[in-house]
N, C-alpha and C positions, 0 to 999 in steps of 0.2 A: 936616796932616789927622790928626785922631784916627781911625785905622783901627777901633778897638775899638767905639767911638760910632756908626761908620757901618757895622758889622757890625749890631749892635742895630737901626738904623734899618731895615735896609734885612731884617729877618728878623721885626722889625715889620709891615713891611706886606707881604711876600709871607704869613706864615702867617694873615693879615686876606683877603685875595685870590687867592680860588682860583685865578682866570683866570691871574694873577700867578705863582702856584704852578707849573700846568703852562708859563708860558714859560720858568720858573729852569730845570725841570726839564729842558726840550728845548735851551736858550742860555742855561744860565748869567751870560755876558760880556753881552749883549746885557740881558738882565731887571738886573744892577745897575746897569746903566750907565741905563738909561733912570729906575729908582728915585731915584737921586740927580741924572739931571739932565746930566750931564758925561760929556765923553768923557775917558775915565783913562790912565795909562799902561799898555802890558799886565801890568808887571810887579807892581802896582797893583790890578790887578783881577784878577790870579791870586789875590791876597792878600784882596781881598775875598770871593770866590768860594767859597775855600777856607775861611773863614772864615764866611761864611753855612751850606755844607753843615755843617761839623762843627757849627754854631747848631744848623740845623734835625737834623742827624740825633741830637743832644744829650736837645734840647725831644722829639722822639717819642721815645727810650726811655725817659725820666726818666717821660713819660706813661703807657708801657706799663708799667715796674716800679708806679707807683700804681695802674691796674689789678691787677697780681696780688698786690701788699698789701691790696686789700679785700677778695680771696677769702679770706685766713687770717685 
């Protein structure tokens, strides 16, 4: 399994799906496992997990700093 590829996918479509968003947000394990389909092993989907938040928490500051590049 390309962990990297299903990192992408699966940050794909929660930041498309709001609803999607707040389930990461309250069961992380439970929102990727249901994105891809499969039940994982846990060690597996810590790895997933942990790799979606640092996606998503990446994707909004990379967004925030281009907001305050367009103030100067």
């Amino acid at each position: 399994m390309d962990i990297k590829a299903k990192i992408e996918e699966v940050v794909g479509k929660i930041k498309n799906d709001p609803q999607l968003m707040e389930k990461f947000k309250k069961d992380p394990v439970k929102a990727v496992e249901g994105v891809l389909g499969v039940d994982l092993p846990d060690d597996l989907v810590e790895k997933l997990v942990t790799g979606v938040k640092a996606k998503l928490a990446g994707d909004n500051l990379s967004g925030a700093l281009g907001s305050l590049k367009k103030l100067f």
